[in-house]
C-alpha positions in Angstrom: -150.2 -181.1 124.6 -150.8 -177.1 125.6 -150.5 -176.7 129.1 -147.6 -175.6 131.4 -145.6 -177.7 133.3 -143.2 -177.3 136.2 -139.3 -176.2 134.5 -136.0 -175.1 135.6 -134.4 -172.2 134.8 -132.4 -173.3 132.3 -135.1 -174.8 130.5 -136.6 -171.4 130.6 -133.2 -169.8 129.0 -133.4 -172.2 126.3 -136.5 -172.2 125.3 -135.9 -168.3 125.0 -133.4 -168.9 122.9 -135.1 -171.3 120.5 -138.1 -168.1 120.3 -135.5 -165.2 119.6 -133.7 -167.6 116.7 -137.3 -168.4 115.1 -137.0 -167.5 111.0 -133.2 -168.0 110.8 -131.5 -169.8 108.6 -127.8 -170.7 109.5 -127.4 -170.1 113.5 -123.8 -171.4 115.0 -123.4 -171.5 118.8 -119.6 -171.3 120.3 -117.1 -173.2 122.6 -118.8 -173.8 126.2 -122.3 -173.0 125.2 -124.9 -175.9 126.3 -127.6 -173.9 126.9 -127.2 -171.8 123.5 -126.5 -175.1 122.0 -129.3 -176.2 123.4 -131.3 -173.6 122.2 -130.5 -173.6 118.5 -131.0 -177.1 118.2 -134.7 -176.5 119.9 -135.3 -174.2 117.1 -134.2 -176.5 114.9 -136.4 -179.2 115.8 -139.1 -176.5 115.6 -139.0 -175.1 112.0 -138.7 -178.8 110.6 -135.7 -178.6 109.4 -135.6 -175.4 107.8 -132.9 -174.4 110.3 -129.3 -175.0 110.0 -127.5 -175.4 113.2 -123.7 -175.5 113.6 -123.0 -176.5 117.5 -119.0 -175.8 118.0 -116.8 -178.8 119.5 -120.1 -181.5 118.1 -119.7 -184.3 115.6 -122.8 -184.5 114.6 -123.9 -181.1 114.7 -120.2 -179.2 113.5 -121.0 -179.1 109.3 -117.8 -176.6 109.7 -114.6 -178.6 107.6 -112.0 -175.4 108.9 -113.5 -174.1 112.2 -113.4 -170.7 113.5 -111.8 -169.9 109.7 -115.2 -171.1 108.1 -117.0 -169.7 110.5 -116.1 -166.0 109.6 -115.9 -166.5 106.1 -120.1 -167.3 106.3 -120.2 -163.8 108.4 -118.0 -162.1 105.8 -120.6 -163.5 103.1 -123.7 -162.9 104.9 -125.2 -166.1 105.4 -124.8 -166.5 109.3 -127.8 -164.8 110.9 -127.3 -165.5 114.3 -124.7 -166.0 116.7 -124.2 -165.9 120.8 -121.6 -163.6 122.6 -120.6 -163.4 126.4 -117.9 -161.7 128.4 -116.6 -161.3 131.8 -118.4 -157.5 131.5 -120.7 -156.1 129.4 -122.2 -152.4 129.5 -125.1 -150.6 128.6 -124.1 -149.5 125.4 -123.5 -153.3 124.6 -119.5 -153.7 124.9 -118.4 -156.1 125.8 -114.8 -156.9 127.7 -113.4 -161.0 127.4 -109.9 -159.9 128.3 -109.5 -158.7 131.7 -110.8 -156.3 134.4 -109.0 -154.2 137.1 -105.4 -152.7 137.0 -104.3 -151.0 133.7 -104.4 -153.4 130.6 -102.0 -155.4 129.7 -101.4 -156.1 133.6 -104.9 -156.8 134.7 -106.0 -158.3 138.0 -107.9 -160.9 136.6 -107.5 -162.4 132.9 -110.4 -164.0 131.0 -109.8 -166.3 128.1 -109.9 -163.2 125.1 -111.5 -161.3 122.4 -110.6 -164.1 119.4 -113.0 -163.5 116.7 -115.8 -161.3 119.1 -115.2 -157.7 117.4 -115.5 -159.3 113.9 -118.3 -161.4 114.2 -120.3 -158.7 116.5 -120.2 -156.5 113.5 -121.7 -158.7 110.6 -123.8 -161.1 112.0 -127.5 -159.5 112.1 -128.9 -161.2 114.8 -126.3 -161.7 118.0 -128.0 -162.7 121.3 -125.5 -161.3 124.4 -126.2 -164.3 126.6 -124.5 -164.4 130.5 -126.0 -166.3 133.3 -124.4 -164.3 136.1 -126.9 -161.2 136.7 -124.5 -159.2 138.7 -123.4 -155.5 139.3 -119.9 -157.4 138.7 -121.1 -158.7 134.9 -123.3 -155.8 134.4 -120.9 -152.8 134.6 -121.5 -148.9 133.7 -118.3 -149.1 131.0 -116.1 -152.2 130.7 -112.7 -152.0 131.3 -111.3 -153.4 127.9 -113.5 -153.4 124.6 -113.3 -156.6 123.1 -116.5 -156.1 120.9 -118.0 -153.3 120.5 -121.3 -152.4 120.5 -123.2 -150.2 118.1 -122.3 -146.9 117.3 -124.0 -143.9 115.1 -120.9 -142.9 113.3 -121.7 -143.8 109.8 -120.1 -147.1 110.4 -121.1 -149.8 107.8 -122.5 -152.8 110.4 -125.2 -155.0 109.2 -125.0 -156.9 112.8 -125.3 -156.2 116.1 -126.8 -156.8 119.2 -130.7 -158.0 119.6 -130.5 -158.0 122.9 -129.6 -159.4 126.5 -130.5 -162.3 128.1 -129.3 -163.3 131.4 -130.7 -165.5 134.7 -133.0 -162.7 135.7 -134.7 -160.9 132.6 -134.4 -159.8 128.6 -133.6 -157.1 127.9 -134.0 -155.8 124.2 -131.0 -153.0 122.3 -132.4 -150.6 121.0 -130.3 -149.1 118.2 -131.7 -145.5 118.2 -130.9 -145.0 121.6 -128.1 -147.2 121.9 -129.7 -148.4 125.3 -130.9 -151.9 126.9 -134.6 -151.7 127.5 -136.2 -154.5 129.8 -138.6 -156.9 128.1 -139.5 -159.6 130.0 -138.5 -160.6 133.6 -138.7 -164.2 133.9 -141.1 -166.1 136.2 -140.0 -165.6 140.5 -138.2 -162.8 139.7 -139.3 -158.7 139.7 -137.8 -155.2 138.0 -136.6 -154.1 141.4 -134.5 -157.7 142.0 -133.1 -156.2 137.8 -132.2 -152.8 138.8 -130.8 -154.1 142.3 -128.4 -156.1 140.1 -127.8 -154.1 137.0 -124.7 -151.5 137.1 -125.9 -149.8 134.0 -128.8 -147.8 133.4 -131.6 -148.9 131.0 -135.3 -148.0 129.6 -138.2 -149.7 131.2 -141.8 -149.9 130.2 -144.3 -148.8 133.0 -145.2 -152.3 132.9 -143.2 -155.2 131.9 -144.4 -158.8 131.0 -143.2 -162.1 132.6 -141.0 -164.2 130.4 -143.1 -166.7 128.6 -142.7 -170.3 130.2 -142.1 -173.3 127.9 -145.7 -175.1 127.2 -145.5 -178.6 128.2 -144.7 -180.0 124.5 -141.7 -177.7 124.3 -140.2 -179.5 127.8 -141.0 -182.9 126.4 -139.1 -182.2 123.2 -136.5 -180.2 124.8 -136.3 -183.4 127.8 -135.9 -186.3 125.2 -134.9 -185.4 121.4 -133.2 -182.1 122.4 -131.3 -183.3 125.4 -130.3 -186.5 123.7 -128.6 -184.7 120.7 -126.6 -182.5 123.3 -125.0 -185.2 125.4 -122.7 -185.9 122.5 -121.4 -182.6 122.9 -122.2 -181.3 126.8 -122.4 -185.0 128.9 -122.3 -183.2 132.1 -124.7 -180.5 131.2 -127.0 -182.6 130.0 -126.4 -185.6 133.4 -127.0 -182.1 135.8 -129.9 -180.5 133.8 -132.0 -183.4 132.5 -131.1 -186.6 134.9 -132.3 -189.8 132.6 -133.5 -188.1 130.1 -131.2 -189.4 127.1 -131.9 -193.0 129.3 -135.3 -192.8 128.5 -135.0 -191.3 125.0 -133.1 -194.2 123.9 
């Protein structure tokens, strides 16, 4: 079953996601994450079982007895390896703002949902994908206007996590912790570097030539179409109804 086959974008995005978790361990996905969640259990279902996936707000796939509380003690102790962060901004040097933007803080013009456990987690988990849909000058801003989670410094800070990288509608980029900078990857299939730097407020390395995103191979879709999409609709119904119509029909 090698091959490609036709795929959407989030299909792409997930199957991403299932490549950049490959050799973990323990991998937990937060609250309104379907194509993360999607993702992780894709991986799962690809090391046979060697992978442990905790999908927040699941039955099935939530092993967590306390929640969030459980969740940063397994930080604390080292055994989560990877994690997903978003926010309403992020920056080039890999901050990232879930509070607000525009005014003076507290008394912002817009209010996001907050920073909970971000700053915590974003400093002990070794392997946290920064994963936003939206590839916009608005999203990807010069400096954010509230640090929720910091990104990396070289301070002689003790922080065995941090960022691996970026991944967003239009491209991955990779952090590079020398430089403390974003450096483009891959830019996935139909789109270019110019259509990136049109839409990127931050400045970031780039390679004199940069690959295209590998596409899912055809045995990937028909995994991610029945087993995978199957095991989400218990968690993301509508997700799963929009992205892969009949697909948990069929798998049944």
């Amino acid at each position: 079953m090698g091959g490609t086959m036709e795929f959407s974008r989030q299909e792409l995005l997930i199957a991403v996601i299932a490549r950049l978790l490959q050799g973990c361990r323990l991998v937990a996905t937060g609250a309104s994450s379907p194509i993360p969640g999607a993702g992780a259990l894709l991986a799962r279902a690809q090391s046979g079982g060697r992978m442990r996936v905790n999908v927040l707000g699941s039955i099935r796939n939530d092993f967590l007895c306390d929640g969030g509380v459980e969740l940063f003690d397994l930080a604390g102790q080292g055994r989560l390896e990877a994690f997903f962060l978003g926010g309403g901004q992020i920056d080039g040097h890999a901050n990232i703002n879930l509070v607000g933007a525009g005014g003076e803080y507290p008394q912002t013009n817009v209010r996001w949902p907050g920073s909970f456990g971000s700053g915590y987690l974003y400093y002990l988990v070794p392997r946290v994908i920064l994963f936003r849909e939206e590839h916009s000058r608005r999203v990807l801003v010069p400096q954010v206007d509230f640090v929720s989670a910091a990104g990396p410094r070289n301070d002689g800070t003790h922080r065995p996590g941090g960022p691996l990288g970026l991944l967003t509608s239009l491209c991955w980029f990779t952090f590079d912790r020398a430089t403390l900078r974003f450096r483009l990857a891959s830019v996935h299939p139909g789109h270019s570097v110019e259509e990136v730097r049109d839409h990127t407020g931050f400045d970031f390395d780039c390679p004199a030539s940069v690959p295209q995103t590998e596409a899912p191979d055809a045995a990937t879709l028909q995994l991610l179409r029945t087993q995978i999409a199957a095991e989400l609709a218990e968690t993301y119904p509508r997700f799963v109804d929009q992205v892969f119509p009949g697909a948990v029909a069929a798998a049944e």
